[in-house]
GUDREN-196045 format. One record per residue: residue number from 0; residue in one letter; z, y, x of N, C-alpha, C in turn. Coordinates in nm, 3 decimals, padded with zeros to 5 digits. Layout:
<rs>
  resi  resn     n.c3     n.c2     n.c1    ca.c3    ca.c2    ca.c1     c.c3     c.c2     c.c1
   NUM     A        Z        Y        X        Z        Y        X        Z        Y        X
...
</rs>
This chain:
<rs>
  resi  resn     n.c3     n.c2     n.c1    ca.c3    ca.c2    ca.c1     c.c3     c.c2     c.c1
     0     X   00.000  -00.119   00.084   00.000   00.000   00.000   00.000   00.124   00.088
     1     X  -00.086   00.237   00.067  -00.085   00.340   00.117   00.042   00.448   00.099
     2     X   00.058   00.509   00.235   00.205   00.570   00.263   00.208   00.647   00.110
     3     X   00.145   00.741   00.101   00.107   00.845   00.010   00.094   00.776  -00.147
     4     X   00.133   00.658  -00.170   00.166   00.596  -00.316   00.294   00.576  -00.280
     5     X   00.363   00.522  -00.184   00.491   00.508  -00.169   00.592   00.648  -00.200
     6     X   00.544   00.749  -00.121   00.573   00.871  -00.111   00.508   00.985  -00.136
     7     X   00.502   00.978  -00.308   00.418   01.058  -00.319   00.492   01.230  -00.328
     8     X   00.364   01.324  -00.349   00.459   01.436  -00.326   00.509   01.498  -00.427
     9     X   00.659   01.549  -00.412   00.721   01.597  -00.525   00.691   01.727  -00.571
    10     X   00.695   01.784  -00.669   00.656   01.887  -00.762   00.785   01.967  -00.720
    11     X   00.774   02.085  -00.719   00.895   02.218  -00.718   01.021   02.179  -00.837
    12     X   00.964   02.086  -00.918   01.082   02.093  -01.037   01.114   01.977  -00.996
    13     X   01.057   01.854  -00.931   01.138   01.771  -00.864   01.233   01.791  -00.799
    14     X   01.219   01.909  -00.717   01.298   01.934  -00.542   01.391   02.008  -00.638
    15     X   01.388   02.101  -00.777   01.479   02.174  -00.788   01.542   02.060  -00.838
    16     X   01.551   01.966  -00.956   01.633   01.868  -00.996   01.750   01.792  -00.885
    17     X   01.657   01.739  -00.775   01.711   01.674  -00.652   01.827   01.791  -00.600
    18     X   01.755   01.891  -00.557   01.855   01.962  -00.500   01.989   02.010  -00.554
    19     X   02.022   02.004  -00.720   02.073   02.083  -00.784   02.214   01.927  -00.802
    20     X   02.097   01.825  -00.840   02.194   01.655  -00.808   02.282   01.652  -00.708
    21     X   02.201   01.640  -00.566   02.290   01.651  -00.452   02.367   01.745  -00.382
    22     X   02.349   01.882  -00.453   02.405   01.935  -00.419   02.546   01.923  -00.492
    23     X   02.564   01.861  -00.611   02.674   01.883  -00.671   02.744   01.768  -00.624
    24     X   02.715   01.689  -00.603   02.764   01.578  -00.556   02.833   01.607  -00.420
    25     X   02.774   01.679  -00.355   02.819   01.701  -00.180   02.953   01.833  -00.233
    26     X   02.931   01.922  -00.299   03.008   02.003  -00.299   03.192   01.940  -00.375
    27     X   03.113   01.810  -00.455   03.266   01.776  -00.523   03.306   01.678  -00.429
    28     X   03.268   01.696  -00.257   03.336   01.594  -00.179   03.416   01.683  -00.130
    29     X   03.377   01.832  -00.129   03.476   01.936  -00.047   03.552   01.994  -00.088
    30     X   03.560   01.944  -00.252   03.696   01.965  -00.289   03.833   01.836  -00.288
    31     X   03.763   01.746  -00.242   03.874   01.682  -00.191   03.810   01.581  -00.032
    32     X   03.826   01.692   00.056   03.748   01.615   00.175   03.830   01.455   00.227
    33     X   03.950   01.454   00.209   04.042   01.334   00.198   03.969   01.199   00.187
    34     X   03.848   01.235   00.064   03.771   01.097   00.018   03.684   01.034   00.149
    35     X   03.640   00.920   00.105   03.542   00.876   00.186   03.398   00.978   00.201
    36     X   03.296   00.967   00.302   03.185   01.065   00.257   03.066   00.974   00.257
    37     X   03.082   00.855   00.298   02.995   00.743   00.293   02.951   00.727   00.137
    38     X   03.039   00.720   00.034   03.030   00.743  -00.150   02.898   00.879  -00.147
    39     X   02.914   00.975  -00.070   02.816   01.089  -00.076   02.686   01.072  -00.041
    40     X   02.729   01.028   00.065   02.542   00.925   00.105   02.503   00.861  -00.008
    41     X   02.571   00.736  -00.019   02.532   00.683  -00.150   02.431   00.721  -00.277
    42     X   02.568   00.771  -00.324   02.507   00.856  -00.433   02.410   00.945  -00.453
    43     X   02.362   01.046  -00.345   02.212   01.101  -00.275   02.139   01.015  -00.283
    44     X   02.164   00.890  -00.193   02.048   00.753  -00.255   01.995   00.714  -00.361
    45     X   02.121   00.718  -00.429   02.038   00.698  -00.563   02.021   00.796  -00.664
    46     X   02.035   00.922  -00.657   01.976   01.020  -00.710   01.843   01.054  -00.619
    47     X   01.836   01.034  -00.530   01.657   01.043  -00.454   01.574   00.958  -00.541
    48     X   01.654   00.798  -00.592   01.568   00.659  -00.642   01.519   00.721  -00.779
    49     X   01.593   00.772  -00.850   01.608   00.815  -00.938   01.482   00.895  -00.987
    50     X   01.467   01.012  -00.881   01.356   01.113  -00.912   01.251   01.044  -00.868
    51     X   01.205   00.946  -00.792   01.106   00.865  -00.752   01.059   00.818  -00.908
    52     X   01.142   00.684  -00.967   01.141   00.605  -01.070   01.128   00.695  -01.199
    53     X   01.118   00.855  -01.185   01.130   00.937  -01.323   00.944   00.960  -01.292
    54     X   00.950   00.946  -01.153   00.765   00.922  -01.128   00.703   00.796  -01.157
    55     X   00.750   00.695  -01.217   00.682   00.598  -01.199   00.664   00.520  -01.043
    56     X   00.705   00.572  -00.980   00.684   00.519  -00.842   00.764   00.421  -00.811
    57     X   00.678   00.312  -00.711   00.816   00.164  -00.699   00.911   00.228  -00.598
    58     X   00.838   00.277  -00.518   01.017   00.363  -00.394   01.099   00.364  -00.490
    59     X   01.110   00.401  -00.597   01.230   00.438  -00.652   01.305   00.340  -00.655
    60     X   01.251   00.226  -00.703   01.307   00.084  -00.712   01.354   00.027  -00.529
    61     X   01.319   00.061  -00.441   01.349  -00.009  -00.343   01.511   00.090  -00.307
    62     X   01.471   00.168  -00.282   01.586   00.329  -00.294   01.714   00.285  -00.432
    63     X   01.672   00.214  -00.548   01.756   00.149  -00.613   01.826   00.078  -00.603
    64     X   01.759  -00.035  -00.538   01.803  -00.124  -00.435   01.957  -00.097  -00.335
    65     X   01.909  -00.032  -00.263   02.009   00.048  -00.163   02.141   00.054  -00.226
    66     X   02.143   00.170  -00.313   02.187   00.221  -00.390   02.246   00.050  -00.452
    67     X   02.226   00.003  -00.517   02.326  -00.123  -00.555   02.367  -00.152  -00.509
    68     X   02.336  -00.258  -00.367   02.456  -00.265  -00.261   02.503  -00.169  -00.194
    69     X   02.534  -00.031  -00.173   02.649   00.019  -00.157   02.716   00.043  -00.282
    70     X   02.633   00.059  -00.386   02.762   00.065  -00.460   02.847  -00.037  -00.506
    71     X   02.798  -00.144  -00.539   02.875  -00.299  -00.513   02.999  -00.315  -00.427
    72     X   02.994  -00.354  -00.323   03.092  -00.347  -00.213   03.171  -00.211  -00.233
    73     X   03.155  -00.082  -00.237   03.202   00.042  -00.265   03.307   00.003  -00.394
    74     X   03.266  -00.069  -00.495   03.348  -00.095  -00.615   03.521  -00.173  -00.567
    75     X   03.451  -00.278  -00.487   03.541  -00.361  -00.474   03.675  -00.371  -00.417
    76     X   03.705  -00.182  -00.329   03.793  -00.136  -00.267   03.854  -00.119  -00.381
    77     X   03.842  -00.060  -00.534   03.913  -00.005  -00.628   03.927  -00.155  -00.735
    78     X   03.898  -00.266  -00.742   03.914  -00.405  -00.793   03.836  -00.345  -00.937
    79     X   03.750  -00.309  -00.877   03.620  -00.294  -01.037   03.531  -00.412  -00.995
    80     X   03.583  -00.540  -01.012   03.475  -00.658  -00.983   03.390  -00.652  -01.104
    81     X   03.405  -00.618  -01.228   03.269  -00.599  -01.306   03.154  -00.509  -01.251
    82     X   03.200  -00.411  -01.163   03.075  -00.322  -01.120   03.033  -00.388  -01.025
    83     X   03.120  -00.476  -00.909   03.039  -00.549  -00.807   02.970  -00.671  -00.856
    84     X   03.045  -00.724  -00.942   02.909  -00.835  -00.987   02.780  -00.774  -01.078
    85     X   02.797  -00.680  -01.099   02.713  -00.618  -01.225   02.586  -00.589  -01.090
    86     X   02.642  -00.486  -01.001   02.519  -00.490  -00.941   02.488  -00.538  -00.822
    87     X   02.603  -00.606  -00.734   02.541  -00.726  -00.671   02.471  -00.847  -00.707
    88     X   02.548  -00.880  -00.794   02.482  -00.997  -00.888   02.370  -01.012  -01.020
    89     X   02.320  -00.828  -01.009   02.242  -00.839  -01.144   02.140  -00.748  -01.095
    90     X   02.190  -00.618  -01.096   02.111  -00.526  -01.091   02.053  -00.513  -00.944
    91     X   02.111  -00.531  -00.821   02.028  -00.543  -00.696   01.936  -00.667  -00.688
    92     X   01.969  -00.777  -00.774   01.806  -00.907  -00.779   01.710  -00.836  -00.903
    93     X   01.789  -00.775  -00.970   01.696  -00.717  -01.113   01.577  -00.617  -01.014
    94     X   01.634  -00.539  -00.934   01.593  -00.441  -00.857   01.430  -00.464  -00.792
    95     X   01.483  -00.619  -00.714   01.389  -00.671  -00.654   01.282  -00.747  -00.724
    96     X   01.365  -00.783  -00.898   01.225  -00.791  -00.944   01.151  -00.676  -01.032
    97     X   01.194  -00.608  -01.009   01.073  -00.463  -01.060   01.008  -00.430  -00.979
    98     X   01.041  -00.431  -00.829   00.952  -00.413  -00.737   00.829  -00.525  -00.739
    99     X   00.870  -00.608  -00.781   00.747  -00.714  -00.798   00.658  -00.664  -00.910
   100     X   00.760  -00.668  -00.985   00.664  -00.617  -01.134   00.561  -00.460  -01.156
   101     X   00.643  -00.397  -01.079   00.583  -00.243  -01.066   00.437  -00.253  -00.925
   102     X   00.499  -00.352  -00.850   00.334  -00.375  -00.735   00.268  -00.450  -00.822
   103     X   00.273  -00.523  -00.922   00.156  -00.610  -00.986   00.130  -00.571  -01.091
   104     X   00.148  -00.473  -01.155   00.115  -00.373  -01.271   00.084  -00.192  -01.223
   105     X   00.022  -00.167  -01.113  -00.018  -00.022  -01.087  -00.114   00.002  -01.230
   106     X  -00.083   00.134  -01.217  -00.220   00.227  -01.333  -00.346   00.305  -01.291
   107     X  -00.440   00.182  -01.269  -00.530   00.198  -01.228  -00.516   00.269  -01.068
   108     X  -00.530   00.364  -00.975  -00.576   00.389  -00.861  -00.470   00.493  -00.823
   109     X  -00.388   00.541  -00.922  -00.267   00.662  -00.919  -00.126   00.615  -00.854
   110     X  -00.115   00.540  -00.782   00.062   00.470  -00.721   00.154   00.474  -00.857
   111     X   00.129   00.485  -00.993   00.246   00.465  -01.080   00.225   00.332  -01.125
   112     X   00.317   00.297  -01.209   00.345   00.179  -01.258   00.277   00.206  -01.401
   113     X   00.226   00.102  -01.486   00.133   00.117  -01.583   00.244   00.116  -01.713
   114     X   00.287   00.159  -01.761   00.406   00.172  -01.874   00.404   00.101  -01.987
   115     X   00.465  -00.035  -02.026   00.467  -00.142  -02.141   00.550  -00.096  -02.256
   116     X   00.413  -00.099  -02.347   00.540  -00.090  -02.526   00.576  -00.221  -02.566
   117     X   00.657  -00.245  -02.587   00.717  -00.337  -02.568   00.771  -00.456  -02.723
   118     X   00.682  -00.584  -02.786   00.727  -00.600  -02.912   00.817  -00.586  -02.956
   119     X   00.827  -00.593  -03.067   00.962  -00.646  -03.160   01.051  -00.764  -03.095
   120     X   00.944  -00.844  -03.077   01.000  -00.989  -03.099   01.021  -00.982  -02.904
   121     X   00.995  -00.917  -02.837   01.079  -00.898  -02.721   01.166  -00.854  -02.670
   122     X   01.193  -00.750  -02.761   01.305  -00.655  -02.771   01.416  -00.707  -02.809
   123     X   01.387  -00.833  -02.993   01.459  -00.896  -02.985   01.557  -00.966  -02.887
   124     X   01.449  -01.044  -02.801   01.497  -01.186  -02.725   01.562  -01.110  -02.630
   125     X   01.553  -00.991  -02.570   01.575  -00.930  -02.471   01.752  -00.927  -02.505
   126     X   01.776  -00.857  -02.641   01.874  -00.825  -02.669   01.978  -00.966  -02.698
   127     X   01.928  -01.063  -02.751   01.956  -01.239  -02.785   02.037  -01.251  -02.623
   128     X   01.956  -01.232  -02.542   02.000  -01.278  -02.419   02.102  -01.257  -02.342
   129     X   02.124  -01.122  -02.409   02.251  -00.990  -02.364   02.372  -01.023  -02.407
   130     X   02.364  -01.071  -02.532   02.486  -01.100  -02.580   02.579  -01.254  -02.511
   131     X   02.490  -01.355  -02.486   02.588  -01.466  -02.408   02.610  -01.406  -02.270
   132     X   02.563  -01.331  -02.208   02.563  -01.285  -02.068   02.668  -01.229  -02.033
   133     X   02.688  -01.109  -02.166   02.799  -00.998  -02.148   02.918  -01.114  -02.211
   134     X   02.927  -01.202  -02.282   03.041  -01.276  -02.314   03.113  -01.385  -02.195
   135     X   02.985  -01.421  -02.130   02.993  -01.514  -02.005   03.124  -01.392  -01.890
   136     X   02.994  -01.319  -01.874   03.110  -01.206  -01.766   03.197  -01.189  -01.825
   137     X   03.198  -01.127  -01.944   03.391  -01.111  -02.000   03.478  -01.208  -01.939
   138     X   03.479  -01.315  -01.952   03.556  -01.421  -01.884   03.580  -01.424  -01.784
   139     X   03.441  -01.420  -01.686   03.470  -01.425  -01.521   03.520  -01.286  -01.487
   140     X   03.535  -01.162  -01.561   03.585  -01.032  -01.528   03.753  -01.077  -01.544
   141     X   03.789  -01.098  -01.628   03.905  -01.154  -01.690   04.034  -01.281  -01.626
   142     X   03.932  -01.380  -01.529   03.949  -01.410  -01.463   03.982  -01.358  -01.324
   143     X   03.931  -01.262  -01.287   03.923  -01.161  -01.133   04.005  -01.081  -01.160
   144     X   04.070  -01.079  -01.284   04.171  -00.959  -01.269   04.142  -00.823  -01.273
   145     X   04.008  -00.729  -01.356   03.931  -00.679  -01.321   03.963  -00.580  -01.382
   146     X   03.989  -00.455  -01.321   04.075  -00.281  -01.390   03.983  -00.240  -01.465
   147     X   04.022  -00.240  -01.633   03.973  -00.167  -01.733   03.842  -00.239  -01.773
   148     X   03.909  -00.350  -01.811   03.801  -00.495  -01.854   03.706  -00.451  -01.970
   149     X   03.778  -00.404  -02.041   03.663  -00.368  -02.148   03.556  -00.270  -02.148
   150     X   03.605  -00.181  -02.077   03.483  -00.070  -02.053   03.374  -00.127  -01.896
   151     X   03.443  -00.254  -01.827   03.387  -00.287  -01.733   03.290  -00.394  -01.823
   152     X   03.307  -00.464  -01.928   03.236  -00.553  -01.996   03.148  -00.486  -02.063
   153     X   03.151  -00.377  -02.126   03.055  -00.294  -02.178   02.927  -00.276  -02.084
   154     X   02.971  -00.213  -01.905   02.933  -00.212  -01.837   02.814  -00.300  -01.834
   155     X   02.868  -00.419  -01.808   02.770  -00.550  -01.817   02.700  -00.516  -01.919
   156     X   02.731  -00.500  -02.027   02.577  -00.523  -02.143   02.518  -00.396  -02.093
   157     X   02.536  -00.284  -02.093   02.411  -00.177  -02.079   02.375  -00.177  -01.991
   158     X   02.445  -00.242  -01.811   02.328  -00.286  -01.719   02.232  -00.380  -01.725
   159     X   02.249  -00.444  -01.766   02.182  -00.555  -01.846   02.065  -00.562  -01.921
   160     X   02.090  -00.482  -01.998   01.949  -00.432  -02.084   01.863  -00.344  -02.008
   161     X   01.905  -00.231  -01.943   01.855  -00.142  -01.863   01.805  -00.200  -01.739
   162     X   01.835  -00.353  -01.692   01.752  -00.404  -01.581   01.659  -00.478  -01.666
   163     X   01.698  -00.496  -01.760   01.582  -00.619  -01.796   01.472  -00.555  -01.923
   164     X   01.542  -00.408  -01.897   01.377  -00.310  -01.985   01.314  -00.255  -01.837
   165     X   01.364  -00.242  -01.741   01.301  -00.204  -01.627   01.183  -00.271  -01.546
   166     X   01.245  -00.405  -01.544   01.180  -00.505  -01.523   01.042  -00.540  -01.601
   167     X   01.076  -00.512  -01.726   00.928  -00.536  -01.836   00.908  -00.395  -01.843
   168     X   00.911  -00.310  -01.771   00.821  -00.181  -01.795   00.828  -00.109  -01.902
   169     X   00.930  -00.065  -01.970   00.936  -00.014  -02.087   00.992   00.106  -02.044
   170     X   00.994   00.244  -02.132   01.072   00.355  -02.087   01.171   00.368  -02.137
   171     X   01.231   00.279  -02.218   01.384   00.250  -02.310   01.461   00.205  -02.177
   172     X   01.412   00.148  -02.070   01.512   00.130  -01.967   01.592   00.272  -01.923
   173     X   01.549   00.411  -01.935   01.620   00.475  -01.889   01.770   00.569  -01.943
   174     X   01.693   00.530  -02.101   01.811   00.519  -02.208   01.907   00.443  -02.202
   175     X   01.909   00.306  -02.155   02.001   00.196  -02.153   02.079   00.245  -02.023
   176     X   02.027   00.293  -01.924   02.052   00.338  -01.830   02.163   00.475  -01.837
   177     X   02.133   00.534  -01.908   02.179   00.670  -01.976   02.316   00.668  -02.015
   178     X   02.296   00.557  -02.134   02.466   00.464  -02.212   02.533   00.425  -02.114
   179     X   02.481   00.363  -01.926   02.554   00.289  -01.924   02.624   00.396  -01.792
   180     X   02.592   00.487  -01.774   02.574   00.645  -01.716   02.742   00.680  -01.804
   181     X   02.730   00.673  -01.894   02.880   00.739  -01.942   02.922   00.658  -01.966
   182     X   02.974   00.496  -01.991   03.071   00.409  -01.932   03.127   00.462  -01.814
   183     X   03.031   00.434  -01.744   03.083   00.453  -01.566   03.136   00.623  -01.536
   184     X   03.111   00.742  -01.664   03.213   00.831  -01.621   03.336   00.834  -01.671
   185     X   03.327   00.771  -01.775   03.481   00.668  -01.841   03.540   00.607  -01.732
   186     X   03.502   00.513  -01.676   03.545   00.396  -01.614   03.607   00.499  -01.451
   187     X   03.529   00.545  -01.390   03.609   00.638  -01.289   03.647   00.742  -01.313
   188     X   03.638   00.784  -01.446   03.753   00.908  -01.468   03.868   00.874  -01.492
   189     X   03.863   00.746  -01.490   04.073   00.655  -01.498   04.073   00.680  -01.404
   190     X   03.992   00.626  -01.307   04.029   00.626  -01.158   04.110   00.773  -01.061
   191     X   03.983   00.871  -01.115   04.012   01.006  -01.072   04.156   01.014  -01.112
   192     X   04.234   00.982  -01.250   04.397   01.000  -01.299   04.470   00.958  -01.171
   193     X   04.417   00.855  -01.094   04.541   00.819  -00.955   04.470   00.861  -00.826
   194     X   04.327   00.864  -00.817   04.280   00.874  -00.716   04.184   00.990  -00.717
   195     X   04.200   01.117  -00.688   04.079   01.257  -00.722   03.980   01.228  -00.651
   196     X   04.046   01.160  -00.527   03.901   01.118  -00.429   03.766   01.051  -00.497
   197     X   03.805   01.017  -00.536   03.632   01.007  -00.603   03.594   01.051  -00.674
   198     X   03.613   01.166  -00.715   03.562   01.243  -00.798   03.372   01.246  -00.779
   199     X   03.336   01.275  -00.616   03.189   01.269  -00.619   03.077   01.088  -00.651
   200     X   03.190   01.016  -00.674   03.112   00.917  -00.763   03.105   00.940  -00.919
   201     X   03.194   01.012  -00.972   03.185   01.022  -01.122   03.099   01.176  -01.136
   202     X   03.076   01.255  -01.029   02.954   01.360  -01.029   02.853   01.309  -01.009
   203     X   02.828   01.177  -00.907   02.688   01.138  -00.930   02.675   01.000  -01.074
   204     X   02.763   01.013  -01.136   02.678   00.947  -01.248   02.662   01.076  -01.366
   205     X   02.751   01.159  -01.366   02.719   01.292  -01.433   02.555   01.341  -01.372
   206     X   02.502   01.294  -01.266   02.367   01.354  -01.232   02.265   01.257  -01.302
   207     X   02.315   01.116  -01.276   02.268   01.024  -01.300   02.231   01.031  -01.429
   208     X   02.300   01.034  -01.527   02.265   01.090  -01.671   02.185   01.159  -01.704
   209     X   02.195   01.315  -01.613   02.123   01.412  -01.605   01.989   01.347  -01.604
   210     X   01.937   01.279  -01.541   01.817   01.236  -01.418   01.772   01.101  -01.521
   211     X   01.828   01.023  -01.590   01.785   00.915  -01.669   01.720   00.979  -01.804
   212     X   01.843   01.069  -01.854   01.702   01.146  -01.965   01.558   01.199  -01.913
   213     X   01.587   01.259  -01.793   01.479   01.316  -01.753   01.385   01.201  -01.741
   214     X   01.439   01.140  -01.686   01.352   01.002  -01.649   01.251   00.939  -01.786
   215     X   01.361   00.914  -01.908   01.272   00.880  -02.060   01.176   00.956  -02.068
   216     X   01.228   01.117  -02.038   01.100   01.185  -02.118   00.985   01.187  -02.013
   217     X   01.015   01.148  -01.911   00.890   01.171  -01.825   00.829   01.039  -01.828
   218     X   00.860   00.895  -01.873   00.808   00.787  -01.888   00.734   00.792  -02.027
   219     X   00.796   00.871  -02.123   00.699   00.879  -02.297   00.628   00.979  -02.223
   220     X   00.589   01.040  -02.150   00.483   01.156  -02.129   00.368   01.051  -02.023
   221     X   00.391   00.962  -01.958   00.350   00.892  -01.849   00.251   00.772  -01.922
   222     X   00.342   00.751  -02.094   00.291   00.646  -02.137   00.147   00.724  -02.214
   223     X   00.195   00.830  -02.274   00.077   00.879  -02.346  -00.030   00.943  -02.278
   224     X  -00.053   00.938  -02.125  -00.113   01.008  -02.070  -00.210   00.870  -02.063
   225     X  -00.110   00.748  -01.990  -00.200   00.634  -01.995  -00.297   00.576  -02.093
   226     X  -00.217   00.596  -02.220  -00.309   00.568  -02.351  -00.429   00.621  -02.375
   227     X  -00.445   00.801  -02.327  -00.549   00.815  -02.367  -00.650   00.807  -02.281
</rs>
């Protein structure tokens, strides 16, 4: 694949989005410099993946990638084993298969990914599938001893759906993505109650949110461009 589909070039309202993400993120590390700053890298990572994947572009997905395993391992210092299995165990292989799916579905000669509407009756099964999955993890969360089980089990279902609309190319993945965007500022805003230090992980899913709507509407604009 040519550099220039990998990396393609960003638009002024890209760089302002990006910049306005990471910048907030870096600035809520200096109000409590105490924290780790490695969480800051991070989270830049995957707000970069982010504005890639609001392009249709697979970087975004590899940059996603990243972005799962640190945040995985990153979870596991605070005993959120639903977020480390969620995306060690789901969303970083989910990751790797969109990258498959997004190189074997380009749109025509443009480096984007070709955008799937997606049936009924897939949407269904999609959702059929979600439900033993997220009941399966309840247990093994439950088992691990896992802080704030229920909003970490929730967790599981809206990553869940959101890897496996990603995966089939739909732009409802960034909605699912969106839902599962404010769990996770639930879920570390307990955290922030004992620990402020992380505050710049619960700013980058506050971006993250930001950046997943953006992301829908730029995938329904991506799809109707393809249509006609």
């Amino acid at each position: 694949m040519k550099l220039h589909r990998l990396f393609p070039r960003l638009t002024p309202q890209d760089l302002i989005f990006w910049s306005l993400s990471s910048g907030a993120i870096v600035m809520s590390y200096f109000l409590y410099p105490a924290g780790d700053f490695v969480s800051v890298i991070g989270s830049v990572v995957g707000v970069t993946a982010l504005i890639y994947i609001a392009k249709g572009v697979v970087m975004g997905q590899f940059l996603s990638l990243a972005f799962c395993l640190f945040y995985g391992i990153y979870s596991l210092f605070f005993a959120y084993y639903g977020e480390s299995v969620t995306y060690l165990g789901m969303s970083a292989p989910a990751a790797i298969f969109s990258i498959i799916s997004w190189l074997r579905n380009p749109y025509r000669d443009s480096g984007r990914v070709k955008v799937s509407r997606l049936s009924l009756g897939r949407v269904m099964l999609t959702v059929m599938v979600c439900v033993p999955v997220t009941v399966l993890f309840y247990f093994i969360l439950r088992v691990l001893g896992t802080a704030q089980l229920a909003v970490s089990t929730f967790s599981i279902a809206t990553s869940f759906l959101a890897a496996a609309l990603s995966f089939q190319r739909s732009s409802f993945f960034a909605l699912a993505y969106a839902v599962n965007d404010v769990v996770l500022i639930l879920l570390w805003g307990g955290e922030y109650l004992r620990d402020p230090s992380v505050l710049p992980v619960i700013v980058c899913f506050a971006s993250f949110l930001f950046n997943d709507i953006r992301t829908f509407l730029s995938w329904q604009r991506l799809h109707r461009e393809q249509e006609d």
